[in-house]
N, C-alpha and C positions, 0 to 999 in steps of 0.2 A: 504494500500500500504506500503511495506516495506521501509524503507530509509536506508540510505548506509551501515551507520552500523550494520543492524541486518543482512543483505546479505553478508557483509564481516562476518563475526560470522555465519554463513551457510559455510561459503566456509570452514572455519578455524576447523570445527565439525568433518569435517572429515581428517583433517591433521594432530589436538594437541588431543594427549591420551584423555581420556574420562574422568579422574578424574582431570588431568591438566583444561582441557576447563571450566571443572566444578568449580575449584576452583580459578581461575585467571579471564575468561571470562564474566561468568556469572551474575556479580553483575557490570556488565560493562552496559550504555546505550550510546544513541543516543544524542548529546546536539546539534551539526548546522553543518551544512554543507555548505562552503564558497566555492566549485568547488574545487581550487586548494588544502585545508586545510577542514581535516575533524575532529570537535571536539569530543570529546567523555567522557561522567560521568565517575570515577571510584570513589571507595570508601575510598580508601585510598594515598596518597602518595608513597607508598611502591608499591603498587600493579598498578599505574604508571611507577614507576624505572623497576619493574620487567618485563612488558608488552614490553617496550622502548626494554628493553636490550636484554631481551628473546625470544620474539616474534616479532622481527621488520621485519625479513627475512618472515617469514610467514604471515604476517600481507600485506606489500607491494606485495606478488606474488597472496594473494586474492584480494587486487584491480586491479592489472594488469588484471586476471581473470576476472574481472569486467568492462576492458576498462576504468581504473582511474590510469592506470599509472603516476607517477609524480606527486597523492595526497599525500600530508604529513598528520600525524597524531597527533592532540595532544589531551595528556590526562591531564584532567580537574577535582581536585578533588569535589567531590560532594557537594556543599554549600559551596564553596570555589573559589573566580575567580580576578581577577588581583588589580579591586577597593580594594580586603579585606586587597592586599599586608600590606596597608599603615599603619595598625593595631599592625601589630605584631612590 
């Protein structure tokens, strides 16, 4: 069974260029899904910023698409999550 985010990343296949999806998207997964906040792995910081800023419009009319209007999205870098803040 698919979860939110591989079906939003269906939706988005066919709206962001082919070599965009490919290079922003793809290295993107699924991490939890809270109803109203959908988390999601990326790999980098950078490729967080860029998603946020770039893709936020497209991103939110594939959950509406979905009947998930009004989910927020956050990106999560990969091995990396709030506890580790304290670290750096």
């Amino acid at each position: 069974m698919a979860n939110l985010w591989d079906e939003v990343l269906e939706q988005l296949r066919g709206e962001v260029a082919g070599e965009d999806y490919r290079r922003w998207f793809s290295a993107t997964s699924y991490a939890s899904d809270a109803g109203d906040l959908l988390s999601v792995w990326v790999p980098s910081q950078g490729v967080g910023r860029l998603l946020e800023t770039q893709y936020t419009d497209a991103i939110r009319r594939a959950l509406e698409a979905l009947g998930r209007a009004g989910t927020s999205v956050r990106f999560v870098v990969a091995g990396y999550d709030d506890e580790d803040e304290d670290d750096f």
